[in-house]
N, C-alpha and C positions, 0 to 999 in steps of 0.2 A: 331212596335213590331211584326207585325203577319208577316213583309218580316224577318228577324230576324228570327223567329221562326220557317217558312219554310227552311230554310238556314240552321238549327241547328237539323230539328224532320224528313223533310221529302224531302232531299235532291236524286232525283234522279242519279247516275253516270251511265251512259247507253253506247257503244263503241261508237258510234256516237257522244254526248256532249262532250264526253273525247277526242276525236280526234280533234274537232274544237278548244276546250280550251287547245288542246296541239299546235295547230297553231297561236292561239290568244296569248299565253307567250311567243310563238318564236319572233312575231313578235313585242313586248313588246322587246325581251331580245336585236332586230336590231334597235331599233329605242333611246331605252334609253342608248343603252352601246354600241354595233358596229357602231350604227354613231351619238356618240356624243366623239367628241375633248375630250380627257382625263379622260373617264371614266372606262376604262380598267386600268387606271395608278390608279386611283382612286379604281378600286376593289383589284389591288395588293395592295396597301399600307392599307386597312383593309384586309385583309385575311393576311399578311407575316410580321406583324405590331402583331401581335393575336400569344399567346403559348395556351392558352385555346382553344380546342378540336372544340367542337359547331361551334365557330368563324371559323375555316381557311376557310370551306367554304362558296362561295359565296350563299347570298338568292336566286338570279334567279338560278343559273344553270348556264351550257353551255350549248351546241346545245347538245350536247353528253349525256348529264345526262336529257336534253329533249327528248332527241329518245328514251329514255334506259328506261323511265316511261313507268309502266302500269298501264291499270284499276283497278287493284287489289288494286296497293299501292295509289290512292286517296282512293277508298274506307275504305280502311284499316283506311289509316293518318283521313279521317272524323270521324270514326268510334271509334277512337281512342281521339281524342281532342275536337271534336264539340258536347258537352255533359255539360248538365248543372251546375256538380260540378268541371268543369275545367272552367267558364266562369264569366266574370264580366257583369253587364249588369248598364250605366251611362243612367242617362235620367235627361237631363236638359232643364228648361223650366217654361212656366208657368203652373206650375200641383204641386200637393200634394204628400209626400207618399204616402199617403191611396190610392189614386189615381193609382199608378203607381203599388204599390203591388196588386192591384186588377188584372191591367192590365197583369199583367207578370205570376201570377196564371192564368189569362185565357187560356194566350197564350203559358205559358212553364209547366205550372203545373203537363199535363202527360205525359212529358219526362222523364224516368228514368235516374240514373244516370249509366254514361258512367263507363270503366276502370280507374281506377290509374294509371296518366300518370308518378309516379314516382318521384323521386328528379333529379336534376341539377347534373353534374358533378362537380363533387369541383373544387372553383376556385385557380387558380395559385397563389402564390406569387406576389405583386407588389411590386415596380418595379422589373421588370425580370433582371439576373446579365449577363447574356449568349453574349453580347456583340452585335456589331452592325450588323443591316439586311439589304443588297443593294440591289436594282435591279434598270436595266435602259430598255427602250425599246422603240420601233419608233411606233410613232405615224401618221398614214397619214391624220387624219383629222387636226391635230395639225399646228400653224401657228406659235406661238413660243415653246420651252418648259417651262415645266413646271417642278416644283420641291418640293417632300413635305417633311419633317421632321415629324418622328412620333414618340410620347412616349408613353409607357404602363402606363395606369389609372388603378387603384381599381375599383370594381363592385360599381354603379351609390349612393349606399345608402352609403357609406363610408363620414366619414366628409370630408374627406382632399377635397370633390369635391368642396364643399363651398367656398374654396382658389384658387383651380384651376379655376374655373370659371368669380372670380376676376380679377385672372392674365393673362386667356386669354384678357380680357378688355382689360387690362392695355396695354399690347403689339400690339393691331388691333383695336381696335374700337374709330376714329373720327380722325382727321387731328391733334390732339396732344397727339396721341398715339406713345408709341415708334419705333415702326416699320415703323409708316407712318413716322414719322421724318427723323432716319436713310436710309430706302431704297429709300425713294420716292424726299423729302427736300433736303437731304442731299447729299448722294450716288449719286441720278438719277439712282438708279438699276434697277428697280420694275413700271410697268406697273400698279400692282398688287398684291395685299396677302391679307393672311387672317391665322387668329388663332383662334382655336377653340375645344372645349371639348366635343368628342363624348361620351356621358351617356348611361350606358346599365345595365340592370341585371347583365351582367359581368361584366369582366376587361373591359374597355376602353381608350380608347386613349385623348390626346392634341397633336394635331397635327397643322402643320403651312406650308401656301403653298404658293408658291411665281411665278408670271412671269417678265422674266428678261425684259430690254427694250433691243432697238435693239444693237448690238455688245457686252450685257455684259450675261457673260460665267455664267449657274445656279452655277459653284461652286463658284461663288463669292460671288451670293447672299446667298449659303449654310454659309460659311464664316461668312456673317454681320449678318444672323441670329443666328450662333453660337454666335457672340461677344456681340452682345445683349441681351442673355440668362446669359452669364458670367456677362455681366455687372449686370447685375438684383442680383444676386446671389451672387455678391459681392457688391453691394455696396446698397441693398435694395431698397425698394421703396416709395413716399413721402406720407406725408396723406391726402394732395392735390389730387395724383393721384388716391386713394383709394377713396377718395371721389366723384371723380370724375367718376370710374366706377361704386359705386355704386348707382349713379344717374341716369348712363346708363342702368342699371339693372333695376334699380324701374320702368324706362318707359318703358322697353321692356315687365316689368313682366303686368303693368298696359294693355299694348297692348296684352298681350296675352288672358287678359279676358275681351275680350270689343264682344262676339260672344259666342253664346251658344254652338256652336259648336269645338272651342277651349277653352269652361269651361267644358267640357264633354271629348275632348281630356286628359288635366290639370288634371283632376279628375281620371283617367284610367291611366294616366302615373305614379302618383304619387301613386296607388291603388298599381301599379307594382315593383314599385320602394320600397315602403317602410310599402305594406305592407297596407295601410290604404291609403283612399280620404282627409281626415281631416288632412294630414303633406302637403297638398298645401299650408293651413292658417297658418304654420310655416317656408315657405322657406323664406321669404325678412326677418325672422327674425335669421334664421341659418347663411345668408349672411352677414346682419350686425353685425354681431359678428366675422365675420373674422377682423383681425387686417395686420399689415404690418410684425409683424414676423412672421404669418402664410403661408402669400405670399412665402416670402424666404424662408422659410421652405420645401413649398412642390416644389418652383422651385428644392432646392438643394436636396430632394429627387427623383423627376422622371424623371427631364429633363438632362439626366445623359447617356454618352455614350454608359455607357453596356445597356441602354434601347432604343435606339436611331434604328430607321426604317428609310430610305430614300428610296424614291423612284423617278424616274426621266423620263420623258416623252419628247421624241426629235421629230422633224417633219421628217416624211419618206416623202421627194420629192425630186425631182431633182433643183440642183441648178437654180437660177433665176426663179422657178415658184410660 
């Protein structure tokens, strides 16, 4: 609480510290995104995958919008958010309220409160009607490519996510999922993939990413993940399969709270999400109450051409290396 508190009451920005923590993100911005294999492909398809504002751009920066900071605007941005009636504060453990409201009056009590940081930009429409987004680009750390599919989600508190969440299951998760069957069993496409439902205060996406095996072309595998979406969307999904993700669900949800520190995450995310800590102890019950025509429901709602992002990542080398 009392590093917290320093952090939040008595945070020095001096040209010196700012200088070094502007060298310290650059070399964050070289190591997690300029040399990692598809992670440029990966900041394009959230950023051009996004009609909401906030979203297009990326959290780091580039080098450019790293040079282009001053002292001022930390200052400012601290000065402006890091204030007590813009902040949540989780404390999980073995401790009491009493305890812990004691604690937090010690250590934040003569904090005044900051600025009104304001409302949110209103959110967009889902699904977006505006039709398909491409981009392709070379990759040199890349060995094969790679390829995503992205759809526009509602902001993270919307029911329809309770379905999406499902039906990512259903299509990636375990050796009798459909995707593993088709790309992997079946096809021999697929190295690789994965489907999955980015949750956000905003709109968010379900997206799906695939790597080919050797000699088969991404638009193939674009293809079998197309035909697999239709097939879902026409001809529904079993209660077998439903069952069976939501059993994948219930251990992933069990393993996310076996650590005080993702019961303190869990508790902050869903603080954010909805508003309240205590809608953690309603999610496996929002889940099971998804059924199979909610599934096809929100398939044949958002996973829908005019919503539809790709993005594709090639190896920049010379042949044979």
């Amino acid at each position: 609480l009392w590093l917290h508190a320093e952090r939040m009451g008595r945070l020095v920005v001096s040209e010196e510290n700012f200088e070094t923590q502007r060298e310290v993100v650059k070399e964050e911005r070289r190591m997690r995104v300029d040399n990692q294999p598809y992670a440029v492909a990966q900041l394009t398809r959230d950023t051009l995958s996004q009609s909401y504002e906030p979203y297009r751009h990326t959290v780091i920066g580039s080098m450019e919008d790293l040079d282009a900071a001053e002292v001022e605007d930390v200052r400012d941005f601290h000065a402006r958010y890091y204030a007590p009636n813009n902040a949540v504060l989780a404390v999980v453990g073995d401790v009491t309220t009493g305890q812990v409201r004691a604690l937090a009056e010690e250590y934040f009590g003569a904090f005044p409160r900051g600025p009104e940081t304001g409302s949110l930009p209103p959110f967009p429409t889902m699904p977006r009607t505006d039709g398909e987004r491409r981009a392709e680009m070379l990759d040199p750390l890349a060995q094969l490519p790679l390829i995503f599919l992205s759809y526009g989600t509602p902001p993270g508190s919307h029911p329809d996510h309770d379905a999406l969440t499902v039906l990512a299951q259903i299509f990636s998760t375990g050796e009798s999922s459909r995707l593993y069957r088709r790309l992997v069993n079946e096809e021999e496409a697929a190295v690789a993939f994965l489907a999955d439902v980015d949750r956000r205060v905003g709109p968010g996406t379900m997206f799906f990413a695939a790597l080919p095996n050797q000699g088969v072309e991404v638009s193939r595998l674009e293809s079998l993940i197309q035909e697999e979406i239709a097939r879902l969307q026409e001809d529904g999904v079993t209660e077998r399969e439903l069952a069976k993700a939501l059993n994948q669900i219930r251990a992933q949800a069990v393993a996310a709270r076996s650590t005080v520190a993702n019961k303190a995450e869990l508790l902050q995310s869903f603080n954010l999400m909805y508003g309240s800590p205590f809608e953690a102890n309603r999610a496996m019950e929002r889940l099971e109450s998804v059924g199979t025509e909610d599934i096809v429901r929100v398939a044949r709602t958002y996973l829908v051409p005019e919503n539809l992002t790709v993005v594709i990542a090639r190896p920049d080398r010379p042949a044979g290396e």
